[in-house]
C-alpha positions as CSV (number, residue, x, y, z in Angstrom):
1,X,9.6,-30.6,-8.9
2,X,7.2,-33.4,-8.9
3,X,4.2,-33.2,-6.5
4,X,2.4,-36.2,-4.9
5,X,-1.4,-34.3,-4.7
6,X,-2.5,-31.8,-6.9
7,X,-4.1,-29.7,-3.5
8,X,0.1,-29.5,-2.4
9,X,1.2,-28.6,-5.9
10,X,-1.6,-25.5,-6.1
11,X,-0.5,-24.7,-2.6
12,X,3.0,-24.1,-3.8
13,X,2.3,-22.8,-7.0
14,X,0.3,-19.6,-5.0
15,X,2.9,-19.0,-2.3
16,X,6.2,-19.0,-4.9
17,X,3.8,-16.1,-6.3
18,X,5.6,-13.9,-3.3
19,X,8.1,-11.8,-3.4
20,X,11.4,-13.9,-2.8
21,X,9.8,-16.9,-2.4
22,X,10.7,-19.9,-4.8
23,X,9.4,-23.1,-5.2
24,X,11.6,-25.0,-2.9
25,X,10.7,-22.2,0.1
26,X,7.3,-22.0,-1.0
27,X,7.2,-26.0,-0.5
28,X,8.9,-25.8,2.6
29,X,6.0,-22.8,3.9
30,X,3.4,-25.2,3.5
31,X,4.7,-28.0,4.3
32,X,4.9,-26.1,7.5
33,X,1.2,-25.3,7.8
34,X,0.5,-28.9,7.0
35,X,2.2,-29.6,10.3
36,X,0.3,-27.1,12.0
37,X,-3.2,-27.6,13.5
38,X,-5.8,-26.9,11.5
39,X,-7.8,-24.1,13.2
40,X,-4.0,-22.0,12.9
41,X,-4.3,-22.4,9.1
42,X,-7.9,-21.2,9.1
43,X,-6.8,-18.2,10.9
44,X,-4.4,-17.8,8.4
45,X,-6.5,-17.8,5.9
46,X,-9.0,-15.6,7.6
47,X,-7.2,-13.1,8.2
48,X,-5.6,-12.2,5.1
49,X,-9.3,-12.9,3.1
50,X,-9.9,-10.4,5.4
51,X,-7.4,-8.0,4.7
52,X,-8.1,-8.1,1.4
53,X,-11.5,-7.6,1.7
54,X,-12.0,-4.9,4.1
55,X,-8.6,-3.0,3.4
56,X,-9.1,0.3,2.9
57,X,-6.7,3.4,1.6
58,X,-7.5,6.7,3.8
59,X,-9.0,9.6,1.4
60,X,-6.7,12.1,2.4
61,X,-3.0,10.6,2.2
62,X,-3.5,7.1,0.4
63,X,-2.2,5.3,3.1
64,X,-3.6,1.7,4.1
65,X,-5.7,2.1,7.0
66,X,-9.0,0.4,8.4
67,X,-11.1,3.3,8.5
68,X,-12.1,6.0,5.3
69,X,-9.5,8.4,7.0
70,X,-6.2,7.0,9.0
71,X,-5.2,7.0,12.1
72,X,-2.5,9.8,11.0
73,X,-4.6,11.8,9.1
74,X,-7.1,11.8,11.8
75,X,-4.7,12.7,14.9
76,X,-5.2,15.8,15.7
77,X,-1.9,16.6,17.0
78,X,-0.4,16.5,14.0
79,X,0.6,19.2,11.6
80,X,-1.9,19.5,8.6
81,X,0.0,21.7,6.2
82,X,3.4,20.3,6.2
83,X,3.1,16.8,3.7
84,X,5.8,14.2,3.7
85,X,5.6,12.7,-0.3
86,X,6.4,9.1,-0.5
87,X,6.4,5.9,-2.4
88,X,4.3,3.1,-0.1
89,X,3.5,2.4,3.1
90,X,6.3,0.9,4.1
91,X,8.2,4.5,3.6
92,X,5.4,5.7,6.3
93,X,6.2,3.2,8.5
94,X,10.0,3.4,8.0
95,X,9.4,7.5,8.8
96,X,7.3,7.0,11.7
97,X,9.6,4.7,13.7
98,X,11.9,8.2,13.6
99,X,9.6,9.4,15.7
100,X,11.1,12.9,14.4
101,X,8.3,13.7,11.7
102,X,4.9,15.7,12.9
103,X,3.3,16.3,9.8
104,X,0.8,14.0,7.0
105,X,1.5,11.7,4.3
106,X,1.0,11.8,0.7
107,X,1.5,7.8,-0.6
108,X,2.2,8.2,-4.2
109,X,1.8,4.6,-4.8
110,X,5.1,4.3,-6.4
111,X,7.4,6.0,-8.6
112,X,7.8,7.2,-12.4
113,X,9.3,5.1,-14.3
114,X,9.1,5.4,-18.2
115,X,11.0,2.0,-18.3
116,X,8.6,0.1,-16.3
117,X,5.5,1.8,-18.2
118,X,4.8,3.7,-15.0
119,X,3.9,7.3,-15.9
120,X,2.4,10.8,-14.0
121,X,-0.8,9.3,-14.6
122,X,-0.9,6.0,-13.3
123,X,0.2,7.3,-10.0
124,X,-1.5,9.6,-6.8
125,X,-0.4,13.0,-8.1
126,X,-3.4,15.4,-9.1
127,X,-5.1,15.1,-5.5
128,X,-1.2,16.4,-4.3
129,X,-1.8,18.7,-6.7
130,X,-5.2,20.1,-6.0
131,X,-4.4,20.2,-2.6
132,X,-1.6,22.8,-3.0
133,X,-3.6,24.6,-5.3
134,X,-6.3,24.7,-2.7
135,X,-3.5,26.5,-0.2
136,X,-3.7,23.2,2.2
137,X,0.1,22.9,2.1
138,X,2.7,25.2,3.4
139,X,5.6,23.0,3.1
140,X,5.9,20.2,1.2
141,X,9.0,17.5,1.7
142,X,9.9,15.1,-1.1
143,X,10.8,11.9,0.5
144,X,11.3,9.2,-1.9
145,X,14.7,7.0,-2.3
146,X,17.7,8.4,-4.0
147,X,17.3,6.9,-6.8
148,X,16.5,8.4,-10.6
149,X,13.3,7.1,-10.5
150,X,13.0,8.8,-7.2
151,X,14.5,12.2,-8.5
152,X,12.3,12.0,-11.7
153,X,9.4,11.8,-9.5
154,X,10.2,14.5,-7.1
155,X,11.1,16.9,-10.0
156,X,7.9,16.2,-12.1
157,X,5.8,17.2,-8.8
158,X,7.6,20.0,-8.2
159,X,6.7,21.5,-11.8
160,X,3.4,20.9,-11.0
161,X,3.0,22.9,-7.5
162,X,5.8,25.6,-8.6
163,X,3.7,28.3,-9.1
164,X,1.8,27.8,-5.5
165,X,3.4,29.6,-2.3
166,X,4.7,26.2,-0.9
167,X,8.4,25.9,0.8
168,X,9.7,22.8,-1.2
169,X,12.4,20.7,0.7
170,X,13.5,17.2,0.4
171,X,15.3,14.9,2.8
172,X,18.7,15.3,3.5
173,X,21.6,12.7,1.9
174,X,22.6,10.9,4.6
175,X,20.9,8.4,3.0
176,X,23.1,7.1,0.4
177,X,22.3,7.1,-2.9
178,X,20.1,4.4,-4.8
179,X,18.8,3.1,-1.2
180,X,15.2,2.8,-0.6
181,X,14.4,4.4,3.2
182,X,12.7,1.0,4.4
183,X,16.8,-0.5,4.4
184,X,17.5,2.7,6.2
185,X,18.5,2.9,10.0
186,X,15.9,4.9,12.0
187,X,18.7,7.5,13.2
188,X,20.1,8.1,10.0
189,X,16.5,8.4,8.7
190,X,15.3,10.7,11.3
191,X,18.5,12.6,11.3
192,X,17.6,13.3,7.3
193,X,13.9,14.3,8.0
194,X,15.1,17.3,10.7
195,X,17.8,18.2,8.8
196,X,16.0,18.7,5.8
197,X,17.2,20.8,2.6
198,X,15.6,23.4,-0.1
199,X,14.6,21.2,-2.7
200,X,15.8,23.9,-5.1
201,X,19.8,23.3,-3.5
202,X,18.9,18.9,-4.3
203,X,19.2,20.2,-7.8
204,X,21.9,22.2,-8.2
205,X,24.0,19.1,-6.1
């Protein structure tokens, strides 16, 4: 693709660095802007320098939030001692547009995945952990996608808090298998939330 300015061809080179974006939709998103007026663009620009800058992850669940502790974490109608497990924010976000789920968060930050290079380590496990063996959780509900990934993670966590008095459920298989729950319909999601299994009967299935 050849560029007439070097300013257009940087432009393009950054925004095909998105997710699903190639080159000739990254040209096309500028081109775009171009059109716009200027002080849009700034905003733009502004805002996501902002984001970036000031974004914070709450010190209780890991969620993104603007504050030190989220506005979830810091409702006080919700229910401190039952913890939802999941991948990103986007399963948070996917959950709470159930509407069917009272409890906290625990973002993990993503999944186990030997293949990928992603181990225990590199993700939010121990404070999980150390909150279980502090007696902070009474039930604990694995929601991450059906996938193996997903199961190798919910297992591997499950080791870990095993020998802690904590009822252990995960999210019932309505969901169907190898989907992520952001692709998942808020009924069928919430529906999997209430009806809820013993993780213990996930792996005898």
């Amino acid at each position: 693709m050849e560029f007439s300015s070097k300013l257009l061809e940087k432009a393009v080179d950054e925004m095909s660095q998105l997710p699903g974006v190639g080159k000739r939709t990254a040209l096309r998103l500028v081109l775009h802007l171009l059109g716009q007026p200027k002080e849009n663009t700034l905003q733009l620009a502004e805002a996501l320098s902002t984001m970036r800058n000031d974004i914070k992850f709450c010190k209780n669940c890991n969620n993104i939030s603007d504050t030190d502790l989220c506005e979830i974490c810091s409702n006080p109608n919700r229910v401190e001692d039952v913890i939802c497990v999941v991948e990103d924010i986007r399963d948070v976000m996917a959950i709470e547009n159930t509407s069917s789920f009272k409890g906290l968060y625990h973002v993990l930050g993503g999944k186990i995945s030997p293949m990928d290079g992603v181990g225990p380590n590199d993700l939010n496990i121990e404070p999980l952990v150390q909150k279980a063996r502090e007696g902070k959780i009474k039930e604990l509900i694995f929601a991450l996608g059906s996938t193996m990934e997903g199961d190798t993670t919910n297992f591997y966590i499950y080791k870990q808090i095993q020998e802690f008095n904590i009822t252990t459920s995960t999210i019932a298989r309505g969901i169907s298998v190898g989907n992520e729950l952001e692709y998942t319909d808020e009924i069928t999601l919430g529906r999997s939330i209430i009806n809820r299994i013993p993780f213990e009967t996930s792996l005898k299935s």
